[in-house]
Structures are given as structure tokens and as C-alpha cells.
C-alpha positions in Angstrom: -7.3 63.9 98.8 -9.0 61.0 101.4 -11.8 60.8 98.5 -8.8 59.4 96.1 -7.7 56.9 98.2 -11.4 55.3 99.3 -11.4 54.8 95.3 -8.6 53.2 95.3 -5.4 53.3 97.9 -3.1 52.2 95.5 -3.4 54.7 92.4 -0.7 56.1 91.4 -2.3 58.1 88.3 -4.8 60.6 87.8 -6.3 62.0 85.3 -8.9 65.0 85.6 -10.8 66.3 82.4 -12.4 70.2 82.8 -10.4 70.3 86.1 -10.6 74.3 85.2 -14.6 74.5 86.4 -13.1 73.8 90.1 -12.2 77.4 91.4 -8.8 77.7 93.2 -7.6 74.1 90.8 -4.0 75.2 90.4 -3.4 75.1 94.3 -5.1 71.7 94.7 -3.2 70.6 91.8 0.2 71.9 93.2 -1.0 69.9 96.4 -1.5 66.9 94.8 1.6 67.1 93.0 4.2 68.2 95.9 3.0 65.2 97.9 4.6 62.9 95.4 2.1 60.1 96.1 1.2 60.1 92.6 3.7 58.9 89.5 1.8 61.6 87.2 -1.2 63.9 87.2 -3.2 64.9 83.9 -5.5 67.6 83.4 -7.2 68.2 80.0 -10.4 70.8 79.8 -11.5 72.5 76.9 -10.8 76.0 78.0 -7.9 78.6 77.1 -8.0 78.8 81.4 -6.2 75.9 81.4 -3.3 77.9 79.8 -3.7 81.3 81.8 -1.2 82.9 83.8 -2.5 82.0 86.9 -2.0 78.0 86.3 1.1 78.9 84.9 2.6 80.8 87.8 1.3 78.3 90.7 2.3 75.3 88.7 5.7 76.6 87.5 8.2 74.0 86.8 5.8 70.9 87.8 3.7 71.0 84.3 4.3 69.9 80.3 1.5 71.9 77.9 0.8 69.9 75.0 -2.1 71.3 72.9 -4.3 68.7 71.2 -6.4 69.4 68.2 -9.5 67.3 67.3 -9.3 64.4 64.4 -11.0 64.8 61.5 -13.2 62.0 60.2 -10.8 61.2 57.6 -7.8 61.0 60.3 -10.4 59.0 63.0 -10.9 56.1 60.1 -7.4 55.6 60.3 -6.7 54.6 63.6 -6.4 51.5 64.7 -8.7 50.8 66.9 -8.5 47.0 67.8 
């Protein structure tokens, strides 16, 4: 968790993408989360792991699952994108 704060001392957010290809990630992630340093945590991968058991059990009570489905090309040229 040093590493986090060298980036930045303040951060109070963190976001992690394919956080499942880090064996043992749901006890880091539990540590990271019962310190309360940080305001909220997001994790996002592209594997079912994500939503196994195992994540489930460790982070019990401490997680939201929201599944997010890709935009089609139609749906993308909507967006407003500044």
C-alpha cells in the first residue's frame, strides 16, 4: 500500500482494471478497503472471476456488482462526448 501513497499521498480513490490477474486480490482488496483511507475502491476486469465465489465470500458486505455490457456503434455515436 506504500506504492499508493509515493503516487500520490493524498488519493482518496482507486480504480484497478483486470485486478483478477493478481492471485490472492480479494484479500488485498479487503485490506485496502478495511483501512478506510480510501473514499471508494473500483475494480473492473473482463473475467467471470471477478464474480466467483471466492471474491464474493472475502469481500462480503464491502462490494456493489454492477455488470456492464459493451456499446454498440450505433449507441457510441450517441454520446456526448464534449
Amino acid at each position: 500500500m506504500c506504492e499508493i501513497y509515493k503516487i500520490n499521498p493524498e488519493i482518496s480513490h482507486i480504480f484497478l482494471d483486470e485486478i483478477q490477474q493478481k492471485k490472492g486480490f480479494e484479500n488485498w482488496i479487503r485490506m485496502l478497503y478495511d483501512t478506510k483511507k480510501f473514499r471508494q475502491i473500483f475494480l473492473s476486469g473482463s473475467s467471470a472471476s471477478l464474480l466467483s465465489q471466492e471474491t464474493g465470500r472475502v469481500l462480503s458486505g464491502r462490494h456493489i456488482t454492477s455488470e456492464v455490457f459493451p456499446l454498440s456503434f450505433p449507441e457510441y455515436r450517441e454520446l456526448p462526448l464534449g
